[in-house]
Each structure stands twice: as structure tokens, then as C-alpha cells.
DODO-507457 format. One record per residue: residue in one letter; z, y, x of N, C-alpha, C in turn. Coordinates in pm, whole numbers, padded with zeros to 5 digits, always signed. Each point is the difference from the previous one (the first is absolute). Example, Ala and Ser with C-alpha at 12.3 -4.5 7.8 and 13.67 -1.06 7.14 Angstrom:
A+00780-00569+01319+00000+00119-00089+00000+00120+00090
S-00072+00105-00035+00006+00119+00082+00073+00109-00077
// end
This chain:
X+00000-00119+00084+00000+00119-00084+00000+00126+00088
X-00043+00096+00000-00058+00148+00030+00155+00111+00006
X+00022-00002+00058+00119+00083-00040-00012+00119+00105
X-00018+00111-00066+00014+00131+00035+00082+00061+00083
X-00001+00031+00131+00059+00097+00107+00010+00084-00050
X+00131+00017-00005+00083+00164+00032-00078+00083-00174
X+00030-00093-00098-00043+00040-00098+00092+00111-00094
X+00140+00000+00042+00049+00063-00043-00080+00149+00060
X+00022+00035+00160+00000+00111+00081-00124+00037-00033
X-00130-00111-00111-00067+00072+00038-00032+00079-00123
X+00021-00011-00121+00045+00066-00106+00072+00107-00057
X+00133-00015+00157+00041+00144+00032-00078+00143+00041
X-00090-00085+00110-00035+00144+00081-00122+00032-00072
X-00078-00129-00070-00124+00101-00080+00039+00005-00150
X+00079+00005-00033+00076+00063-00131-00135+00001-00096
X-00055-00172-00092-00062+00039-00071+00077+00101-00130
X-00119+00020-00052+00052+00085-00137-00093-00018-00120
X+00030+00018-00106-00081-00044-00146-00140+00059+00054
X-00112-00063-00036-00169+00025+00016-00012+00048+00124
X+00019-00048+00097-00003+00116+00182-00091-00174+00018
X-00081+00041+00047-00133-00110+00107+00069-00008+00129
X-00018-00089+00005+00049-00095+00213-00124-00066+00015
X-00020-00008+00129-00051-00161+00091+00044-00069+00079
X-00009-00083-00033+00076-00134+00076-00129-00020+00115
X+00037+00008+00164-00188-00036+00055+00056-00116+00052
X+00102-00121-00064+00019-00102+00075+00058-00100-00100
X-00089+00015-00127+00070-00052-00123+00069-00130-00006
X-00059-00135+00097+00045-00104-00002+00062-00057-00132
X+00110-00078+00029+00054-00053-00150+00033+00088-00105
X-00009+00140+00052+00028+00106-00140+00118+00014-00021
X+00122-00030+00072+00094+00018-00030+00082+00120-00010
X-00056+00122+00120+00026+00093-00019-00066+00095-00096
X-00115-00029-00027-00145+00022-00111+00104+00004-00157
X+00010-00093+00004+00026-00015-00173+00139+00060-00019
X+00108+00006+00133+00147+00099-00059-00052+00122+00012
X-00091+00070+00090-00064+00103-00040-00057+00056-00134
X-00081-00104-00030-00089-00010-00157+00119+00034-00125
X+00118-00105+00009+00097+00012-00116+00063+00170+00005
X-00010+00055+00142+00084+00145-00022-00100+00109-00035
X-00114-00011+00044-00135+00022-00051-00004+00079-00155
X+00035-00135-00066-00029+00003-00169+00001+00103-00068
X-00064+00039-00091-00132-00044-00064-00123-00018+00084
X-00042+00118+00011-00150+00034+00097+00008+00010+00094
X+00131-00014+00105-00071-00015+00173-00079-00127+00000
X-00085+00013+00120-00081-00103+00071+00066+00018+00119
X-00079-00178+00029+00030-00026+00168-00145-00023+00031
X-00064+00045+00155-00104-00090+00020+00081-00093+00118
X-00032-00097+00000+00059-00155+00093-00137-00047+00052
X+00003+00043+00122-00111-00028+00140+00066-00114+00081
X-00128-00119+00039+00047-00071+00109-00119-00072+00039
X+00005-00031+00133-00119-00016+00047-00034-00158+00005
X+00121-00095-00067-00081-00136-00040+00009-00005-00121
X-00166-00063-00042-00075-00009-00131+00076-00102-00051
X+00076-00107+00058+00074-00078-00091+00140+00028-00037
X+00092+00061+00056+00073+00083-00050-00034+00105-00124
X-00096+00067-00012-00061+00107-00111-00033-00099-00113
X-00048-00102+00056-00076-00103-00163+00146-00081-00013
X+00072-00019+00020+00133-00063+00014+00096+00085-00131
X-00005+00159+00116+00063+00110-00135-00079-00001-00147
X-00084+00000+00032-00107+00016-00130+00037-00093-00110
X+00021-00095+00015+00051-00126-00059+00150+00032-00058
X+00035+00002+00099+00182+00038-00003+00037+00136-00097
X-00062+00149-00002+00024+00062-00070-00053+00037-00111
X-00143-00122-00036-00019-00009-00120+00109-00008-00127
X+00024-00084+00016+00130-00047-00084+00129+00107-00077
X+00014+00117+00143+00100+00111-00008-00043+00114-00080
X-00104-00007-00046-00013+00099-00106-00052+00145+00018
X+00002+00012+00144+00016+00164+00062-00099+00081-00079
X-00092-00012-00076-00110+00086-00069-00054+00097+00090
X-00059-00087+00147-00132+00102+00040+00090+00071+00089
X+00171-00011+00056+00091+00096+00091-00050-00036+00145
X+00019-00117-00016-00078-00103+00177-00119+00021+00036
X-00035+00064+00097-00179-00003+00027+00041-00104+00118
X-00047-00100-00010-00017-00077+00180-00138-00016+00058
X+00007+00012+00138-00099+00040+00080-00010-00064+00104
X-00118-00112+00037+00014-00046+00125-00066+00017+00115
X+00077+00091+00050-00082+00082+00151+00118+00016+00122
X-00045+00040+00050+00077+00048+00128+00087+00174-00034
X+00140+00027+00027+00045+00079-00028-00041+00110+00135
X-00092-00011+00086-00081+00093+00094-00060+00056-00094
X-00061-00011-00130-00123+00050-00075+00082+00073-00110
X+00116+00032+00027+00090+00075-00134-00052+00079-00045
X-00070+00110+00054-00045+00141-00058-00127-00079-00097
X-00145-00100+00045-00084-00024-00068+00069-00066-00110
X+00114-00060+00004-00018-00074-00136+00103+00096-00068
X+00031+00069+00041+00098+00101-00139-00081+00079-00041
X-00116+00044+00059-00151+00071-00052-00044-00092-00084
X-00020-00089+00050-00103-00078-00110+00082-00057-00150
X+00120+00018+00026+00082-00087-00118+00069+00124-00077
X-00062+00125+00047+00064+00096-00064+00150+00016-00002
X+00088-00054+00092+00112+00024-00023+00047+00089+00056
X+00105+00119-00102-00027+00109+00011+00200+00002+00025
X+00046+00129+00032+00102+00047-00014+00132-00134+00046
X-00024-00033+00128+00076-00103+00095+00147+00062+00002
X+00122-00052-00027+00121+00017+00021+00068-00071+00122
X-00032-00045+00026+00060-00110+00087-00152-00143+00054
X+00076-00009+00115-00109-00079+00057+00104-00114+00145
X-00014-00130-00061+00091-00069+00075-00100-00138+00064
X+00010+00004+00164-00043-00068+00090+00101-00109+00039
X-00012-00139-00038+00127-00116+00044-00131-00086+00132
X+00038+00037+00063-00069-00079+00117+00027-00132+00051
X+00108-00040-00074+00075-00189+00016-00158-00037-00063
X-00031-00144+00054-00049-00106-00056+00074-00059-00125
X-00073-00008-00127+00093-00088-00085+00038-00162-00009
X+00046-00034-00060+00037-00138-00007-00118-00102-00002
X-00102+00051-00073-00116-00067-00056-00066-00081+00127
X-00014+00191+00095-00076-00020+00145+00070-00124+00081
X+00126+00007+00007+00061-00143+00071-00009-00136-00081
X+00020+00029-00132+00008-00151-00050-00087-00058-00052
X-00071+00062-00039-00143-00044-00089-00142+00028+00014
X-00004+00062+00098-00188+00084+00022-00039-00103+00104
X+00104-00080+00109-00118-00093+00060-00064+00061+00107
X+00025+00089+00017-00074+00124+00147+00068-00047+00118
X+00115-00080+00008+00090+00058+00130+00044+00078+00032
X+00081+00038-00062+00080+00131+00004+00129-00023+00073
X+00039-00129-00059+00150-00106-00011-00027-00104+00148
X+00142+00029+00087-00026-00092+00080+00058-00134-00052
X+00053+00013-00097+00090-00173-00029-00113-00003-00080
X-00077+00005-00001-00137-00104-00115-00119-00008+00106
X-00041-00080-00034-00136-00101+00046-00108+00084-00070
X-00081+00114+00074-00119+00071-00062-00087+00030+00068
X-00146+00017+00014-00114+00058+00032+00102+00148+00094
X-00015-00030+00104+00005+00176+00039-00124+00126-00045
X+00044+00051-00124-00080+00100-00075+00055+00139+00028
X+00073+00008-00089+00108+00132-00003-00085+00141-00039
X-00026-00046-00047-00152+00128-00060+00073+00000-00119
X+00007+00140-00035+00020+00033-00162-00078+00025-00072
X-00105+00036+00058-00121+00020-00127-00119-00106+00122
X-00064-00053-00046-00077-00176+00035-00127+00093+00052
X-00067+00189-00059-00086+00053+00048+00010-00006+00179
X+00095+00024-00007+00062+00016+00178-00080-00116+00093
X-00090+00041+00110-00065-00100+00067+00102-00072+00126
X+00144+00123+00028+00108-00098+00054+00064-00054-00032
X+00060-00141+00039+00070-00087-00014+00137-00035+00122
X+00104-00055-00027+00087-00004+00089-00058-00112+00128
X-00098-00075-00130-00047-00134+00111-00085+00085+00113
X-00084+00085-00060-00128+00094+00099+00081+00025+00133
X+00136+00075-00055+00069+00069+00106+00050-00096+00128
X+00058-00154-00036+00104-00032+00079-00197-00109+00060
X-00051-00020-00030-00101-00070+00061-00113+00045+00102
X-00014+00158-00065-00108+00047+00090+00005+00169-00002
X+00175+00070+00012-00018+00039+00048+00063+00012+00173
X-00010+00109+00135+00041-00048+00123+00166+00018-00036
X+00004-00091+00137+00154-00013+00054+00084+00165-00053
X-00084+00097+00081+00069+00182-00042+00021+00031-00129
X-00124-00008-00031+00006+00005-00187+00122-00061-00064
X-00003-00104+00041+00099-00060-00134+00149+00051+00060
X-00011-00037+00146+00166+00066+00091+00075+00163-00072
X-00113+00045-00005+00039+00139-00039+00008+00005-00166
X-00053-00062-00063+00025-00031-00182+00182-00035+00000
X-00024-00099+00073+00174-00077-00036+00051+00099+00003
X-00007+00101+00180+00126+00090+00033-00007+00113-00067
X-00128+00017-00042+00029+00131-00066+00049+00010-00141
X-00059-00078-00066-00009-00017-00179+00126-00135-00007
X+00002-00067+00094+00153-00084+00022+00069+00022+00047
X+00033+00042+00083+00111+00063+00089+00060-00120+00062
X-00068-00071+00018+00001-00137+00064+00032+00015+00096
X+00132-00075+00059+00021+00030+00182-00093-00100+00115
X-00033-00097-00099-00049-00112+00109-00198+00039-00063
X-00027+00069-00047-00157+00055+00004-00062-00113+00079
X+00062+00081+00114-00159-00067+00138+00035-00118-00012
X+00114-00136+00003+00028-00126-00012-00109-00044-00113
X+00029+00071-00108-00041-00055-00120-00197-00021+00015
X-00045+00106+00006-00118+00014+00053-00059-00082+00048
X+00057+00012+00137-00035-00097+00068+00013-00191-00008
X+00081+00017-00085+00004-00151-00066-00109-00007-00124
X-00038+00060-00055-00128+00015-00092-00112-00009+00059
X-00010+00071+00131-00140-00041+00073-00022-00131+00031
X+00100-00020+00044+00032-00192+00047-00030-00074-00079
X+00062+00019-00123+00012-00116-00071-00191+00009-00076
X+00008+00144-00032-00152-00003-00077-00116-00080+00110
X+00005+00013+00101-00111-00072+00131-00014-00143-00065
X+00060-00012-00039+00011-00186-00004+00024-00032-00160
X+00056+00087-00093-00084+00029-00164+00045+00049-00046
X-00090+00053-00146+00043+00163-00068+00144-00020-00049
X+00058+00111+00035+00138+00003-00114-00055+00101-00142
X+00034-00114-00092-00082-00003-00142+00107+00052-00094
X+00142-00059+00025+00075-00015-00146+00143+00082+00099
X+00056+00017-00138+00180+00076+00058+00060-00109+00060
X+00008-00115-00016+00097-00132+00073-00065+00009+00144
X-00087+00035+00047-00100-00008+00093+00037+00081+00114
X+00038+00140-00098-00012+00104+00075+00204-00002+00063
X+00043+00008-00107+00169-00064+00012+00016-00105+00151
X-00106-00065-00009+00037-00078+00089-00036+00068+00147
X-00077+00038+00003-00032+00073+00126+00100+00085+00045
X+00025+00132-00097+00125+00088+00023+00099-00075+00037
X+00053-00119-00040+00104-00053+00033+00021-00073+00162
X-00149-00045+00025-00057-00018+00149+00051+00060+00131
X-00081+00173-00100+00020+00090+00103+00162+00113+00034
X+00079-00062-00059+00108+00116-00005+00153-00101+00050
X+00054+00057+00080+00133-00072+00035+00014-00059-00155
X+00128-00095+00077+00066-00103-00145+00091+00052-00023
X+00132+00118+00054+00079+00065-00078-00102+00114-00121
X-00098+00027+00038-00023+00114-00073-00021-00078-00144
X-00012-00140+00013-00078-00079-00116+00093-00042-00166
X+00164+00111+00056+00055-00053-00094+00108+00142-00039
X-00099+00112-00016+00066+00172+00006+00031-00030-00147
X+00021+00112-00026+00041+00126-00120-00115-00056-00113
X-00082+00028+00018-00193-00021-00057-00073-00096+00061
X-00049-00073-00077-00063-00083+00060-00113+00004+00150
X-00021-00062+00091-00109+00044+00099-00117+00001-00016
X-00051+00025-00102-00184-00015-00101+00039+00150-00025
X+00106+00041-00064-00064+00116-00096-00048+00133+00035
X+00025+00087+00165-00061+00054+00046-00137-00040+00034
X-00054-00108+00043-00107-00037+00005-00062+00056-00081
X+00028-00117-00113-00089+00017-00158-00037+00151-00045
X+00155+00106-00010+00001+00118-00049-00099+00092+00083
X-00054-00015+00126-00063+00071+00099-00138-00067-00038
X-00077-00139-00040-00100-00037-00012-00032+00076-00151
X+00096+00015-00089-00041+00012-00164+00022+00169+00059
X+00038+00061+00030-00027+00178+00032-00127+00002+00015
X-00052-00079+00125-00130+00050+00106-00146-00068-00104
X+00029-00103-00032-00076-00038-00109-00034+00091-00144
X+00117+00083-00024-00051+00058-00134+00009+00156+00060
X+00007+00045+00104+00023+00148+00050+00080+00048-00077
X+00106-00032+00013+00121+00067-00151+00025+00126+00057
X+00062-00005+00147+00040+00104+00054-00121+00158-00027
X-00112-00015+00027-00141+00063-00023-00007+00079-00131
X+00051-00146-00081-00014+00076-00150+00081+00037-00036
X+00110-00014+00042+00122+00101-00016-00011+00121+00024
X-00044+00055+00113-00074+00123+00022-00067+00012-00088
X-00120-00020-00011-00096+00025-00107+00055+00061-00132
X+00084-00083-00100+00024+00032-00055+00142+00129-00077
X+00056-00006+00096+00112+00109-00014-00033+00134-00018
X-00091+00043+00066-00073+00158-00054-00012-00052-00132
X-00150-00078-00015-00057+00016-00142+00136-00027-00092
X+00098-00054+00045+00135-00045-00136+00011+00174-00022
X+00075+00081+00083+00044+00110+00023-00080+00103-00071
X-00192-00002-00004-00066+00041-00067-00002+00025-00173
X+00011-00186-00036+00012-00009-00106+00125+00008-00081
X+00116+00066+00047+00107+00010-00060-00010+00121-00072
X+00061+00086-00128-00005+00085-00060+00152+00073+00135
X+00015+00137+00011+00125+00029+00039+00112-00033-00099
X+00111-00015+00103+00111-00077-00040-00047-00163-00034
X-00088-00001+00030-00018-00190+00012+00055-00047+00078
X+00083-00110+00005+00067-00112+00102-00097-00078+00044
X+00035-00042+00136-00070-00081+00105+00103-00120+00062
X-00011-00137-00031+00116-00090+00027-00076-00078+00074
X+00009-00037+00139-00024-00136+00093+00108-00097+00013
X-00039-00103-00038+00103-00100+00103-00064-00062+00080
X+00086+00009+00140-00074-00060+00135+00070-00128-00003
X-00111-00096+00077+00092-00104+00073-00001-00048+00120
X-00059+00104+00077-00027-00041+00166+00032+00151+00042
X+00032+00004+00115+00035+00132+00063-00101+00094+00021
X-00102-00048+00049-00143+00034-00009-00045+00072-00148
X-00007-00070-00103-00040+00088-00129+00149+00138-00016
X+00105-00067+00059+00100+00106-00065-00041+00161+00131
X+00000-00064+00065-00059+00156+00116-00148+00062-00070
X-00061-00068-00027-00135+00092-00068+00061+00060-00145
X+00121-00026-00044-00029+00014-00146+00113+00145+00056
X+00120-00006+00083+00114+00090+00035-00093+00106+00066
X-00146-00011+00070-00048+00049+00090-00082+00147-00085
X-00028-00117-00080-00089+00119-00147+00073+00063-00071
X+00103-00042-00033+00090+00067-00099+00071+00118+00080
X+00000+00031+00134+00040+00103+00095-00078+00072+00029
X-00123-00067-00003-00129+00146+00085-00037+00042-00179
X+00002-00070-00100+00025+00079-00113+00030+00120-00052
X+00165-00083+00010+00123+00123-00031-00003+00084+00136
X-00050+00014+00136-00043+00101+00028-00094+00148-00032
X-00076-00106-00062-00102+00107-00040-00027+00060-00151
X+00160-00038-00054+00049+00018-00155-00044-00032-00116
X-00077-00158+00052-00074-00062-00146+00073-00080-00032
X+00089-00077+00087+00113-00085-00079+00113+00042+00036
X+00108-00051-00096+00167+00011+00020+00041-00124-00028
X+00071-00068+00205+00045-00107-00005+00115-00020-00066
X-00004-00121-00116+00102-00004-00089+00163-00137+00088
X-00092-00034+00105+00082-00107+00078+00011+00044+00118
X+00131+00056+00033+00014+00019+00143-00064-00102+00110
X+00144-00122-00044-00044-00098+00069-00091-00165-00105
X-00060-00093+00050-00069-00077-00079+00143-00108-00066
X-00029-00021-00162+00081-00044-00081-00040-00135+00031
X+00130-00119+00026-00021-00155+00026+00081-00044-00116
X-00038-00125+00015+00076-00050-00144+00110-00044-00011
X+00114-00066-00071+00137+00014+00003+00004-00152+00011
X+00132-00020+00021+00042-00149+00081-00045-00094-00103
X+00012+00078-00140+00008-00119-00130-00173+00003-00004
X-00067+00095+00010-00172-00020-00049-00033-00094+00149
X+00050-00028+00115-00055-00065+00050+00050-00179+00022
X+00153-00015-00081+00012-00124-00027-00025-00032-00123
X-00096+00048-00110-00053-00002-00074-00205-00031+00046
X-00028+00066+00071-00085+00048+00085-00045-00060+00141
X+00017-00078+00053-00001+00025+00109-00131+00084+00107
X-00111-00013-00093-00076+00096+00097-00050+00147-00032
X+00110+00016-00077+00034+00170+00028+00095+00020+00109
X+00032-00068+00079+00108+00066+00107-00061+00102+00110
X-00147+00009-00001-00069+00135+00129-00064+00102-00075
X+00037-00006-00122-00071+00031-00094+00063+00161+00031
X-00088+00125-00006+00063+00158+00023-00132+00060-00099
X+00117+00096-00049-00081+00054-00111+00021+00183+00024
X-00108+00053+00014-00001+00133+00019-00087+00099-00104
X+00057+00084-00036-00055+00119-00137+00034+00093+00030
X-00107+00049-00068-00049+00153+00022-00047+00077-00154
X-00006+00134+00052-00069+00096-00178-00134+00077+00098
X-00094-00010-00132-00116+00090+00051+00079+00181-00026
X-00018+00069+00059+00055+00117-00022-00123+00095-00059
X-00121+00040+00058-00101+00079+00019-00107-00058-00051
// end
């Protein structure tokens, strides 16, 4: 089941209100979508963007049933293209606009991409299937540097060059195809104390292959102006990060911003979740959530 990060905090800081429009550009299971929708009522809309088509035909299904009369627009694109599709869908007079950058539940348990190192999958990790990279492309053909510098940068991987270099090895002699594959290699290449930390020893890997594969970091940029654009003033702006990396681009914008007096940071510091949402939770625990108001 789908359960919503920091759903309380995030209801706080973009304070729906009766008929006020939001977008969700990371709609996933909708969970934050539809407590939005209920504060909404009567005539707000949400539009709910996400860039896999089976997730969108998934919702489609799912909020048939709920009755919303025409409040839900869903859209399956890339949230880089925010400004074209709030043009084209006419959605007008934005109150709030909330970015959850976690992977949902779906992506680990059920899509079959390899996302998940405890499951047996195709190394895919593509969120939208248009994408001509694959995690397999990456760990097979691209060089030793390439991939060294993915881990450390987008992983923060200490053993990078180990790891790497055990991927070149092992690929010489045959492709690493599937996540059990790739697990096994990392485990090859990295001392045996490190093999039994905090987090498992896959998940920097993985989290640095599924970044560089979908350019999240890229479109994170990308899209934060156009959010900022399409807000009415006094519109709220809510991210939740879950890598240190997205939380510095998102703290980074929200400062050269409120420098230049188009936003007012509403979070000093980034909001984490409380002891009970994460033993309820457990993978909201890196979870940081930062908001802002369009001012100008």
C-alpha cells in the first residue's frame, strides 16, 4: 500500500482551501493528490503529472470510482514540460504546487524495472520505457570513469572505484542483466565489514544507477523555475527530497530566489519526519521537505 510522506506537513505548508487548483508533478499513488482534492471541495482541481504511463492508467482506473466530477486532470509526461502542459490543459490560477521526489511503492514492488535490490529483475529502472537508457546500458557498456563517477557522485558511494571496477570484470566474461546479478558483484567488490551497515550495500549503487538513468537531478533544475512561473502570488511551493543532492538544488533555488524577492522561504531548515511516521513508514526516514510562497 502507497502511503504518503510527510502528509500531514504537507497540507500544512500549502494550506489547500475551498476551489484553489494545485499540481501534484509526482502524482504516484495519489495519496497526497486526493487529501488535497477533499480540502479542495467543491471546485478546486488537481492536475496529477507522472512520467510512467502505467502508473497514470493505474490512477485512471482507481479514481474512476471516487466520483471527483472532472477535479483530477492526469497527465502522463515528464514534470520538465510543466509550463507546456499547464498551457495546453488550461490550467489556470495554481495555488500550490507540490514536488515528492521518493519513488513510490509501486516502483519497488510491482513495475518489474529493478528498482528493488531484494527482487530478481531485468536491470531497467526507466520510468517512462520512451527513455533509450537503461540501468543494464549503463553497468555493461558504459567505461570504468563513467560509471566510477555515477556511484560517487549520485551515490555517494565510498568504495565507487572498487565497485566499478568489479563491473568491468565481471561484464568481460558476461552481461550483468538482472538486480541479483548486479548485488552480487557489489558484494565482490567492497570489504565484508561494509556488507552488513546501517542500509543495505546495493542501495547506493542502485540509487546512483536510477538518478543517472532518468536525469532526475537535470530535471529538477528544469523544472523549478517553470513551478515558480506557474504559481499565482502567494502560491506555495512544497519539495520533498530524498537524497542530499535533490535537497541542495531545491535549498539552492529557494535562496537565489528569495534573494531576488520572488520567493519567501517558508522553512528555515528542511522538515524530516517524526519517529512515529517513520516506524509506521520506514522509507520516509531521508525524507526533507522544504516550502516556499511565490511573492511577486
Amino acid at each position: 500500500m502507497h502511503i504518503p510522506v510527510l502528509q500531514k506537513e504537507v497540507l500544512q505548508y500549502l494550506s489547500p482551501k475551498p476551489n484553489e487548483n494545485f499540481i501534484d508533478c509526482t502524482i504516484g499513488g495519489a495519496g497526497h493528490a486526493l487529501a488535497i482534492l477533499e480540502l479542495v471541495q467543491p471546485r478546486g482541481k488537481l492536475l496529477g503529472i507522472d512520467w510512467d504511463e502505467e502508473i497514470i492508467s493505474s490512477l485512471k482506473l482507481k479514481t474512476k470510482k471516487l466520483k471527483l466530477k472532472n477535479r483530477l486532470i492526469l497527465i502522463n509526461d515528464s514534470f520538465t514540460n510543466l509550463k507546456k502542459i499547464v498551457e495546453r490543459e488550461k490550467f489556470g490560477s495554481v495555488s500550490g504546487i507540490l514536488f515528492d521526489l521518493g519513488m513510490s511503492s509501486w516502483h519497488l514492488e510491482e513495475s518489474e524495472k529493478g528498482f528493488s535490490f531484494s527482487r530478481e529483475e531485468p536491470l531497467d529502472m526507466r520510468y517512462n520505457l520512451g527513455n533509450p537508457l537503461t540501468a543494464q546500458k549503463i553497468v555493461n557498456y558504459w567505461s570504468w570513469s563513467e560509471i566510477e563517477k555515477t556511484l560517487k557522485i549520485y551515490g555517494e558511494e565510498r568504495y565507487a572505484k572498487r565497485i566499478a571496477r568489479k563491473i568491468i570484470e565481471t561484464r568481460k566474461i558476461k552481461p550483468i542483466k538482472t538486480t541479483f546479478q548486479l548485488v552480487g558483484v557489489i558484494k565482490k567488490a567492497i570489504p565484508p565489514k561494509y556488507r552488513h551497515g546501517r542500509i543495505h550495500f546495493s542501495t547506493r549503487t542502485f540509487q546512483a544507477l536510477r538518478i543517472a538513468v532518468n536525469d532526475e537531478l537535470n530535471n529538477l533544475e528544469t523544472a523549478l523555475p517553470q513551478a515558480l512561473e506557474t504559481l499565482k502570488p502567494g502560491g506555495k511551493i512544497v519539495v520533498i527530497s530524498f537524497h542530499s543532492l535533490e535537497d541542495r538544488i531545491v535549498k539552492n533555488f529557494f535562496r537565489k530566489q528569495s534573494k531576488e524577492g520572488s520567493l519567501k522561504i517558508l522553512t528555515k531548515k528542511p522538515i524530516g519526519p517524526t519517529r512515529e511516521e517513520i516506524k509506521i513508514n520506514p522509507r520516509s526516514r531521508s525524507a526533507k521537505l522544504r516550502a516556499a510562497t511565490r511573492l511577486v
